[in-house]
C-alpha positions as CSV (number, residue, x, y, z in Angstrom):
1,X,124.6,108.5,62.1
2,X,125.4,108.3,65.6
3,X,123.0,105.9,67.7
4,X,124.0,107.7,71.4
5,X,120.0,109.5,71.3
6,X,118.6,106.1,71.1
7,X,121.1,104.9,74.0
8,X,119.7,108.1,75.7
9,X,116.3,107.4,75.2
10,X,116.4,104.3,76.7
11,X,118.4,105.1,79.7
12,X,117.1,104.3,83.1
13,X,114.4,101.7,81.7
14,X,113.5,98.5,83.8
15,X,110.9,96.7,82.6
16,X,109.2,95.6,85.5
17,X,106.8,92.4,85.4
18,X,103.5,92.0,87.5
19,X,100.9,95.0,89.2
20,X,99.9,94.7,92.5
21,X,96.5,95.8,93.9
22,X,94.7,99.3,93.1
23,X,95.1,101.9,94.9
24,X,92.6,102.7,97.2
25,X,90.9,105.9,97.6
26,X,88.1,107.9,99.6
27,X,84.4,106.4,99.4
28,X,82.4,108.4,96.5
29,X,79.6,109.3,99.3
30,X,79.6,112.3,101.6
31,X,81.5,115.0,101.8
32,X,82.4,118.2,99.5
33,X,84.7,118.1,96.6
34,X,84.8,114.7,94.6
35,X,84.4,111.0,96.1
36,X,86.8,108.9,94.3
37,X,85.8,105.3,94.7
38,X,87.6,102.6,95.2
39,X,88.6,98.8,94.2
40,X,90.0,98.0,91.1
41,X,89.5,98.9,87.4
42,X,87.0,96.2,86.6
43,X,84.6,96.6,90.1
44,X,85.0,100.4,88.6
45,X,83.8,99.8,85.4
46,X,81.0,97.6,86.4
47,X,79.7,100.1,88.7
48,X,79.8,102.9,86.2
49,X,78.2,100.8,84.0
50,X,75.7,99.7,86.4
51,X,74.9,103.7,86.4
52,X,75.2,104.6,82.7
53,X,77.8,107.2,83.5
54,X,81.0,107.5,82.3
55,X,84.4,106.7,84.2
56,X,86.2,109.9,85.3
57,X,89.8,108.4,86.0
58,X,92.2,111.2,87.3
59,X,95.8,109.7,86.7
60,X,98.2,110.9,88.8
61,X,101.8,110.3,90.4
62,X,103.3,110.9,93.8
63,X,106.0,113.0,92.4
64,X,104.0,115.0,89.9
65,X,103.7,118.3,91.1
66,X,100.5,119.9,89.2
67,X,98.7,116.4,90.5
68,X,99.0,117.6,94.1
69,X,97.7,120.8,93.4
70,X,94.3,119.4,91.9
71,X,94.3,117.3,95.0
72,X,94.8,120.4,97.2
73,X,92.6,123.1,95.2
74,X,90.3,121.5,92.4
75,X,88.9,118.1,93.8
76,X,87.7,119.2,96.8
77,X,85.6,122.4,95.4
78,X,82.4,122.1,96.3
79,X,81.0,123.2,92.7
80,X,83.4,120.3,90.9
81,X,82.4,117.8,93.5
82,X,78.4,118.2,92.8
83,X,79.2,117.7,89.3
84,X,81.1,115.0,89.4
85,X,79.4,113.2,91.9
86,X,76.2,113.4,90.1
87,X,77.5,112.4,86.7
88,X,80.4,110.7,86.8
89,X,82.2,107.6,88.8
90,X,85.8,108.9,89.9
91,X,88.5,107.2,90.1
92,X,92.2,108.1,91.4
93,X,95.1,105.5,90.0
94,X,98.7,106.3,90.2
95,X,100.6,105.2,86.8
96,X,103.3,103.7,88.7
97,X,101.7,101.3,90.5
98,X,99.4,98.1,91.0
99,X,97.3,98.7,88.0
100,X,98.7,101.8,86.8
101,X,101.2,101.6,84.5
102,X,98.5,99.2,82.4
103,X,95.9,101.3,82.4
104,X,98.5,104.7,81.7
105,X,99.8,102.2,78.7
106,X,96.1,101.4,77.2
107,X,95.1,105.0,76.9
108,X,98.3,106.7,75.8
109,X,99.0,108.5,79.5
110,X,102.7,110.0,79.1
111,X,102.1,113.5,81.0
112,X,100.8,113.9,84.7
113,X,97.8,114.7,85.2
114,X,96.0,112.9,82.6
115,X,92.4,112.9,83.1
116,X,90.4,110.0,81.3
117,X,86.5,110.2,80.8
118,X,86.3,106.3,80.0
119,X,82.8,104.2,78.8
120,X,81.8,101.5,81.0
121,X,80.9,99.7,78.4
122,X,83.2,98.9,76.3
123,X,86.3,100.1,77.9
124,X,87.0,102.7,75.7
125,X,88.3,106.1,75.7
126,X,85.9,109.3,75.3
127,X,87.6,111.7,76.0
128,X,91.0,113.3,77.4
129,X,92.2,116.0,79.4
130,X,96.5,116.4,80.0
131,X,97.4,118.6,82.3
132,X,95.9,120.6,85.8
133,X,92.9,122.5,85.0
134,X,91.7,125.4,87.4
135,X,87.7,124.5,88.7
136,X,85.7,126.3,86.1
137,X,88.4,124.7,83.1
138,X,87.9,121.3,84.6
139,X,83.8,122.0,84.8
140,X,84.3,122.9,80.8
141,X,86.2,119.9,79.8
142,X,83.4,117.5,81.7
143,X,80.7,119.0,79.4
144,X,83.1,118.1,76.7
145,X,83.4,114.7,77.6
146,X,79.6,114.4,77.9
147,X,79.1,116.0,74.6
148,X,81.5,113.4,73.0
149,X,80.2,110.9,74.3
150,X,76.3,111.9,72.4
151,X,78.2,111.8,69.2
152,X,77.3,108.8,67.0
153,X,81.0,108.7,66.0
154,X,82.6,108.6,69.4
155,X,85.4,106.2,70.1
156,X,83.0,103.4,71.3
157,X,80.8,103.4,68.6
158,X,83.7,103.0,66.0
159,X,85.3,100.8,68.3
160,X,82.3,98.9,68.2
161,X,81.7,99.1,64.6
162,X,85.6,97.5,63.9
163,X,84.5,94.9,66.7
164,X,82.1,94.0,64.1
165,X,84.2,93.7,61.0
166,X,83.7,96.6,59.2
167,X,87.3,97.2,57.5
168,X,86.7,100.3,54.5
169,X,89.1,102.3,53.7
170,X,87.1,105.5,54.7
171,X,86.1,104.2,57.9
172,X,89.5,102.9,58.7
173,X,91.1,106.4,58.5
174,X,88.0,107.7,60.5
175,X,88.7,105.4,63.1
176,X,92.8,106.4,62.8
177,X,91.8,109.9,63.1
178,X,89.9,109.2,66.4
179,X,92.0,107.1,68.2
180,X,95.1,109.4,66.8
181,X,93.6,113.0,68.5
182,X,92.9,111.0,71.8
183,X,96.7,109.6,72.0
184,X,96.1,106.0,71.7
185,X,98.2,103.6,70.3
186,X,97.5,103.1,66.4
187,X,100.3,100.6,65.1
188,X,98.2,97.8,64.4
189,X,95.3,99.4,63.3
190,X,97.8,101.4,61.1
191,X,98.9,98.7,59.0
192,X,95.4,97.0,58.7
193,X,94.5,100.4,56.9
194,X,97.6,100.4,54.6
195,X,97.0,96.7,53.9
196,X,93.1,97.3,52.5
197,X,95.4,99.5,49.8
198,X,96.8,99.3,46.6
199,X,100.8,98.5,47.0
200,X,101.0,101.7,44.1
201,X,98.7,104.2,47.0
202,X,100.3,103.0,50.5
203,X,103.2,106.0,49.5
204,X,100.8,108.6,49.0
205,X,101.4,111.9,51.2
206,X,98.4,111.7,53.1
207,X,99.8,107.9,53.8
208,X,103.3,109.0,54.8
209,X,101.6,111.4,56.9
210,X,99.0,108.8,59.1
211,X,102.6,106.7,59.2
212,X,104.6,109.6,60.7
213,X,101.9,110.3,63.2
214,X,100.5,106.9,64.0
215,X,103.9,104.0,63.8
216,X,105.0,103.2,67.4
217,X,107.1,100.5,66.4
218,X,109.8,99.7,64.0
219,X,108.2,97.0,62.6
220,X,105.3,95.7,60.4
221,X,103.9,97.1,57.0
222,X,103.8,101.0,58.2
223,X,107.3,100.9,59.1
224,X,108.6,99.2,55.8
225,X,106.5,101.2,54.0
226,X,108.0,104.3,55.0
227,X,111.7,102.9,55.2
228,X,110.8,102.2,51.1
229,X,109.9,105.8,50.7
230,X,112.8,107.8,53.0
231,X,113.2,110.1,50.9
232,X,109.7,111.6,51.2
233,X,109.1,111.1,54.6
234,X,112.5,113.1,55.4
235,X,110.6,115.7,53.1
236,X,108.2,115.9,55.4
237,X,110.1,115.8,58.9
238,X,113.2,117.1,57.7
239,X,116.3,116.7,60.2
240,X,114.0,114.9,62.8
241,X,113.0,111.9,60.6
242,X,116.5,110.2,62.5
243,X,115.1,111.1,65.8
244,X,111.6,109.7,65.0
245,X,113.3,106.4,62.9
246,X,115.8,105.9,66.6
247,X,112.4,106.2,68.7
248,X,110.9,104.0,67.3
249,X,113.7,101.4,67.3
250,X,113.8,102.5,70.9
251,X,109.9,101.4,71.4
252,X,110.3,97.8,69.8
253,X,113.4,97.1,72.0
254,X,111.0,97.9,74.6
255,X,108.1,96.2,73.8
256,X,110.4,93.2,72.9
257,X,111.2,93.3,76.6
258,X,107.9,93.1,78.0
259,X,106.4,90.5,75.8
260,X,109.9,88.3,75.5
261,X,109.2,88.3,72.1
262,X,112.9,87.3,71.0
263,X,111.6,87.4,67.0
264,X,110.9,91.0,67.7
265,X,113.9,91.4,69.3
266,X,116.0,90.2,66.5
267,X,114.5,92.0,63.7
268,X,114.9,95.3,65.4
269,X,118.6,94.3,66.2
270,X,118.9,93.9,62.2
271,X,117.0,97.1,61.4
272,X,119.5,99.0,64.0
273,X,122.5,97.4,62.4
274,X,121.1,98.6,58.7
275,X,119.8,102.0,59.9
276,X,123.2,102.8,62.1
277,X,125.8,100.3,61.4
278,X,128.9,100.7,63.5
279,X,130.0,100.7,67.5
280,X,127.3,102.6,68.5
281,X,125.0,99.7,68.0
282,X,126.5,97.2,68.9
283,X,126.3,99.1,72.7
284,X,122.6,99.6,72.1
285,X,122.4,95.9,71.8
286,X,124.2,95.2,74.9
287,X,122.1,97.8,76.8
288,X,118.7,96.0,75.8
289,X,120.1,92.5,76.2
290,X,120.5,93.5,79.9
291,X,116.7,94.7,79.7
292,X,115.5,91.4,78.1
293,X,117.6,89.4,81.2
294,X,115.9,91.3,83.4
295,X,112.2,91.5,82.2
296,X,112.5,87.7,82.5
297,X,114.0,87.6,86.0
298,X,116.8,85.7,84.2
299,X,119.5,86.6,87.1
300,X,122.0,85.2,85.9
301,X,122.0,86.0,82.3
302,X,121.7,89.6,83.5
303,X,124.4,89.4,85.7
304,X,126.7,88.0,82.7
305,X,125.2,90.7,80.3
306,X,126.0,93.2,82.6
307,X,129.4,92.3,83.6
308,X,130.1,92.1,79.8
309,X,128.8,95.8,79.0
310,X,130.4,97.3,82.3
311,X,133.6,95.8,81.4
312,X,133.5,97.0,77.7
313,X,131.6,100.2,77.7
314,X,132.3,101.7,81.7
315,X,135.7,100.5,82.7
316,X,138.9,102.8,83.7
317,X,139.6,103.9,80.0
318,X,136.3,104.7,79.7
319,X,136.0,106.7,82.9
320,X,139.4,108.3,82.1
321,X,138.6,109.2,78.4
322,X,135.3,110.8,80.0
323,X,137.3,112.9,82.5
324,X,139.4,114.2,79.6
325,X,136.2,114.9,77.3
326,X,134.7,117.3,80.3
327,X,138.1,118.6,81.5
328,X,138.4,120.5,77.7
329,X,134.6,121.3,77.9
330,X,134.9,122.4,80.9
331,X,138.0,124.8,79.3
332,X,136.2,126.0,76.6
333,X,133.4,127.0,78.2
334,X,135.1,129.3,80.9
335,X,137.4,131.2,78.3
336,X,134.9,133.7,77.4
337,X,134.5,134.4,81.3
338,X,139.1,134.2,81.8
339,X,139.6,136.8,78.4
340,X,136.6,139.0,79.8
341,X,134.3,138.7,77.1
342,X,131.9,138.0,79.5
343,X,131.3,138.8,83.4
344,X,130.7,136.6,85.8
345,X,129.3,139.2,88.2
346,X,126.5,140.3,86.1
347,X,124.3,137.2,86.9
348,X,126.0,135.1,89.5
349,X,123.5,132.5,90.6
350,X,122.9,131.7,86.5
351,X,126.3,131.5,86.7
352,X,126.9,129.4,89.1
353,X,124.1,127.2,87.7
354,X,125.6,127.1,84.6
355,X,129.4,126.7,85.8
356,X,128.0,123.2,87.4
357,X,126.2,122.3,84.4
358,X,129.0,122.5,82.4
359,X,131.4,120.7,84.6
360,X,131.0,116.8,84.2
361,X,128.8,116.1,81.7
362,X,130.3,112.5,80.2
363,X,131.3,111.6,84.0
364,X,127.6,112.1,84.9
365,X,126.6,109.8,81.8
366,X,129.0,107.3,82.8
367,X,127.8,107.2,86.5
368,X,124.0,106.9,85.7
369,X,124.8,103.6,83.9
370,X,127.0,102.4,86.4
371,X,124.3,103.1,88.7
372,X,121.6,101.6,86.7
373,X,123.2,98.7,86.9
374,X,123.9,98.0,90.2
375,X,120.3,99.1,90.8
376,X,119.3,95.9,88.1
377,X,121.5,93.4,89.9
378,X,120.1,94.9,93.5
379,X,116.3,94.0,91.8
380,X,117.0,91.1,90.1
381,X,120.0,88.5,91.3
382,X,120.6,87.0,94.4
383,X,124.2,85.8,94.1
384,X,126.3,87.4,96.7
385,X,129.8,87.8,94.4
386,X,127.5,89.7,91.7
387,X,126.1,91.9,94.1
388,X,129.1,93.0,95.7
389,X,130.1,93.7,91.6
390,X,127.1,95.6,91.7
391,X,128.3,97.7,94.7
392,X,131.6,98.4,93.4
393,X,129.7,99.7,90.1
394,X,127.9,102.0,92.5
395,X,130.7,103.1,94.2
396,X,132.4,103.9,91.1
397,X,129.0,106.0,90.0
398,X,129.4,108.1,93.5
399,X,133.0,108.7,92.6
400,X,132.2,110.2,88.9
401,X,129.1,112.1,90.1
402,X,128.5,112.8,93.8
403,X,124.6,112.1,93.9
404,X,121.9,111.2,96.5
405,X,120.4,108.2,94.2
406,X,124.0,106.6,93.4
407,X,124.6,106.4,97.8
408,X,121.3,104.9,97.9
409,X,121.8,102.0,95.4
410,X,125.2,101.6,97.4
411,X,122.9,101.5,100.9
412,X,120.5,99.1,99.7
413,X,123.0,96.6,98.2
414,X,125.0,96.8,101.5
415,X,121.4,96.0,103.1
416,X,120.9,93.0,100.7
417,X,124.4,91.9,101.4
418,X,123.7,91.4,105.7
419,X,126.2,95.0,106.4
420,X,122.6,96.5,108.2
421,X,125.1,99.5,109.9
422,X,127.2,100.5,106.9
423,X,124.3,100.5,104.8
424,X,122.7,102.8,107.2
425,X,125.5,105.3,107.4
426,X,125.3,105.5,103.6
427,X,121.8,105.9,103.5
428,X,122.1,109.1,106.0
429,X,125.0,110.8,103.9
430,X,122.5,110.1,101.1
431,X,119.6,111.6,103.2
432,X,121.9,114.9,104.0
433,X,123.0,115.3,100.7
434,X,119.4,115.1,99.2
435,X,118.3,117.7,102.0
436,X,121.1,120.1,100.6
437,X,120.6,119.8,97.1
438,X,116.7,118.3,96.0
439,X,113.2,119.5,97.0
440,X,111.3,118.9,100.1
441,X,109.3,116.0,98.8
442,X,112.7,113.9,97.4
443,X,114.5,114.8,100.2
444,X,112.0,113.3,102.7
445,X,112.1,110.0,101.2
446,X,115.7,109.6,101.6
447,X,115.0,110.3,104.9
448,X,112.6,107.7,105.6
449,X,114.9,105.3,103.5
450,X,117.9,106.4,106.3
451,X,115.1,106.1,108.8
452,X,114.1,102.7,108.1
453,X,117.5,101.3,107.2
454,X,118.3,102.3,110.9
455,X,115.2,100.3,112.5
């Protein structure tokens, strides 16, 4: 079994250490639509508590689309805003940011907008809403939230409950169930349940089932459970049990990043090697040694790691052997269009699309690494002869795949080196080439990169 989706999955991931402070937003008094308060998560909670109400929390990002319409055509309606105000403390907190990405992590937030109706009390979740909702909708899912929150089984009160110590079997799966339809994180609860049973009933269909939906991690009793009993889960999921089995891999690389838990890190290193033996891990290795270095701001262990994988995995044969790979794609693809079987004419912008789609695919692969990292050597080392490796691998990423992103990591690194003008120039060919080929939004912060670059 190939491991290249797991390689995939974790492309572009930095794990980033430290939040900054929360994001500040419009007073709750006064005004029509809804007053999001301000300060951070725990002078939020406290003052929602201080009122009995629930937190409404809208999670948002600067680049998410939908989010921007709520902020243009929902939140300010006066009809919304009388509700909210009057039942609810609001609360605006972008998930890549200060206290963010914490929060986004703690109640399962992987979709923008997520919506969170939170109790003051005990920090738990109520109730959750993913995606834009129109006025009325978002009117409807507050009385849902309010109604939850009256039942004597909401989240808090089970939370509350387990707080306590009560660990039965049937209240276990109860709480699973709960904390499984609101999109929270269920690994270690997961395997306290499986632990309260019988070795001979942990296999069961209906335990399979709670492991498929509920393990985040490959690791800990849920996961050997279900690695003892492949057979049947792959019943169950059929072709996608390898896609769930290299996701989870994928999470406890992760997680062994963040926490610099090198334990962790080793026994998912030994699970990969069972689960995909071969080449292909051995690069999945490399990848989330560079991670580890960086999580740790461990400069020059990243710098070393990344040289290595570089070197091994996105050198000349590599970039040549890629070239190859789409130049035959690239073939195959047009021959339907050369012999006729198919006209161009008919649809020309598809076409078109798809004529650029299918020309490049492996360079483009090859370049986003590159590019990640020189962008991981820009964020985390100082040394000048590893930057100026990290530039090259930039320059090389700009060669495969002409792209705005791959000029600015090559403008910023010039900028960390001292070359202020060259960095600029590359910064405005980036800006140009972003206005002719992204949005509005993108495009305008390559300007303002170009624009400050020039200052």
């Amino acid at each position: 079994m190939s491991f290249n989706r797991l390689i995939q999955q974790i492309r572009g991931f930095i794990w980033l250490i430290g939040c900054a402070a929360a994001l500040l937003a419009p007073a709750r008094a006064g005004g029509q639509g809804i007053g999001f308060t301000s300060g951070s998560w725990a002078e939020v909670l406290a003052q929602a508590k201080a009122h009995n109400q629930l937190v409404f929390v809208d999670v948002f990002t600067t680049w998410c689309g939908p989010c921007k319409a709520m902020d243009r055509s929902v939140f300010p309606d006066s009809a919304v805003g009388r509700r909210f105000n009057a039942q609810f403390i609001n609360f605006k907190i972008d998930a890549e940011k200060g206290e963010g990405p914490a929060l986004a992590q703690r109640y399962g937030v992987d979709a923008y907008p997520t919506m969170l109706f939170v109790d003051p009390a005990t920090g738990e979740l109520v109730y959750k809403v993913r995606g834009a909702r129109p006025p009325d909708r978002l009117l409807a899912e507050a009385d849902l939230a309010l109604a939850e929150r009256a039942r004597p089984q909401a989240l808090p009160a089970l939370a509350q409950a387990h707080a306590r110590g009560r660990r039965d079997t049937a209240f276990l799966r109860q709480y699973l169930h709960k904390r499984q339809h609101l999109g929270l994180d269920n690994h270690q609860l997961l395997d306290q349940y499986l632990a309260q049973l019988p070795p001979a009933q942990r296999a069961g269909l209906a335990q399979l089932q709670l492991i498929l939906a509920n393990a985040r991690l490959a690791d800990g009793l849920a996961f050997s459970v279900l690695l003892a009993h492949r057979a049947q889960a792959r019943q169950l999921l059929g072709g996608n049990l390898d896609g769930w089995l290299q996701q989870r891999v994928a999470q406890s690389f992760r997680l062994a990043g963040q926490q610099g838990n090198e334990a962790l890190l080793a026994r998912t290193w030994a699970l990969a090697d069972t689960l995909w033996p071969g080449q292909a891990t051995a690069q999945a290795k490399a990848w989330h040694q560079i991670g580890f270095y960086a999580a740790h701001q461990n400069g020059a262990g990243l710098a070393r790691a990344a040289t290595d994988y570089a070197a091994t995995y996105l050198g000349p044969e590599a970039q040549r052997q890629a070239r190859a790979l789409d130049s035959a794609a690239y073939q195959q693809w047009l021959r339907p269009y050369a012999t006729g079987q198919r006209d161009s004419t008919l649809h020309p912008a598809e076409f078109a699309q798809a004529k650029q789609q299918a020309q490049g695919r492996h360079a483009r692969d090859l370049a986003h690494y590159l590019n990640q990292l020189a962008g991981l050597l820009h964020d985390h080392v100082a040394d000048p002869a590893a930057l100026q490796q990290a530039w090259a691998w930039a320059y090389q990423a700009t060669a495969l795949h002409l792209a705005p992103h791959h000029l600015s990591t090559q403008a910023h690194l010039l900028l960390k080196l001292g070359q202020k003008s060259e960095a600029a120039a590359l910064a405005q060919r980036a800006a140009e080439l972003a206005q002719a080929t992204l949005g509005p939004d993108e495009a305008q912060e390559y300007a303002n990169e170009w624009l400050k670059m020039k200052e």
